[in-house]
C-alpha positions in Angstrom: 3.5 -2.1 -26.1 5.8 -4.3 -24.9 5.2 -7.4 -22.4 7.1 -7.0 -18.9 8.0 -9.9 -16.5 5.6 -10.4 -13.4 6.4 -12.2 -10.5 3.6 -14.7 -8.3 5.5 -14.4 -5.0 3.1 -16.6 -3.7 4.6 -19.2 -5.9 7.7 -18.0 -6.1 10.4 -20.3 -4.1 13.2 -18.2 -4.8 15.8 -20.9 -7.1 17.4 -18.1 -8.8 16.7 -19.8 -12.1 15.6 -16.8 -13.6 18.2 -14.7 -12.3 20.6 -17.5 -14.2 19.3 -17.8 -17.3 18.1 -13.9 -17.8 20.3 -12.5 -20.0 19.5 -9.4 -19.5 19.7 -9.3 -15.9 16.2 -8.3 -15.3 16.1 -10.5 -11.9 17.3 -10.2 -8.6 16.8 -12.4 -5.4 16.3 -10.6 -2.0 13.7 -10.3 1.2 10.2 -9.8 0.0 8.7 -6.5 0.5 6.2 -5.8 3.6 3.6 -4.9 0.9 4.1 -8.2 -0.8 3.8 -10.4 1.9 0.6 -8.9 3.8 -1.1 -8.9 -0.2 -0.8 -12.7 0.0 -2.9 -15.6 1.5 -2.7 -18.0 3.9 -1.1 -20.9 1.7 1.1 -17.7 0.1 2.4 -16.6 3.2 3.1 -20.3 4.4 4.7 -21.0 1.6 7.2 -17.7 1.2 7.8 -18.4 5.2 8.9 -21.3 4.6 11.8 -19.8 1.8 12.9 -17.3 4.6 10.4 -14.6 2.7 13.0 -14.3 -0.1 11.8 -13.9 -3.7 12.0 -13.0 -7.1 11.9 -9.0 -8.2 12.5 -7.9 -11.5 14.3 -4.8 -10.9 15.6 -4.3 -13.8 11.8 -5.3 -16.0 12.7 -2.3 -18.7 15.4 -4.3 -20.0 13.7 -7.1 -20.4 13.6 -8.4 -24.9 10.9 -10.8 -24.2 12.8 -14.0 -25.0 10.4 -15.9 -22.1 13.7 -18.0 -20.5 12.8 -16.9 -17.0 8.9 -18.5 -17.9 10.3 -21.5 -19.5 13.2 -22.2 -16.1 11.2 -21.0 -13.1 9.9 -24.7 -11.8 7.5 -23.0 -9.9 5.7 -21.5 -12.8 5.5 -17.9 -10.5 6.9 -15.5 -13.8 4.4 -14.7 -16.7 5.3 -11.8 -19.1 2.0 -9.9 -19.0 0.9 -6.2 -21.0 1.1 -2.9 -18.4 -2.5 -1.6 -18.5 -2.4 1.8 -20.3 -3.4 4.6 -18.2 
């Protein structure tokens, strides 16, 4: 099974390095989701506050090959490529 991109939006400062260096356009930049934002603590939601709430999605995580640029650019360390749980 195939490893997908995950996002820490806690850590996530929203550079757009991974959206640059993706070359499969898995990333995209926008407002972090309601869901997102109340999931995180205290230093999480200071810290996304402080970046306007904007962050890191990756939208398009099916076309993603794997190569680990995003994990290797994002200088916040917030992307690992992690294993979807079989259900």
């Amino acid at each position: 099974m195939p490893t997908r991109p995950v996002v820490d939006h806690g850590r996530c400062e929203a550079k757009r390095d991974c959206v640059r260096v993706c070359p499969f356009d898995v990333f995209e930049v926008r407002r972090m989701d309601v869901a997102d934002f109340d999931a995180l603590g205290l230093l999480g939601k200071l810290r996304t506050t402080a970046h306007r709430r904007m962050t890191a999605y990756p939208v398009r995580a099916d076309r993603c090959e794997e190569c680990g640029k995003c994990v290797t650019a994002c200088p916040e360390g917030a992307i690992t490529l992690v294993r979807p749980v079989a259900g």
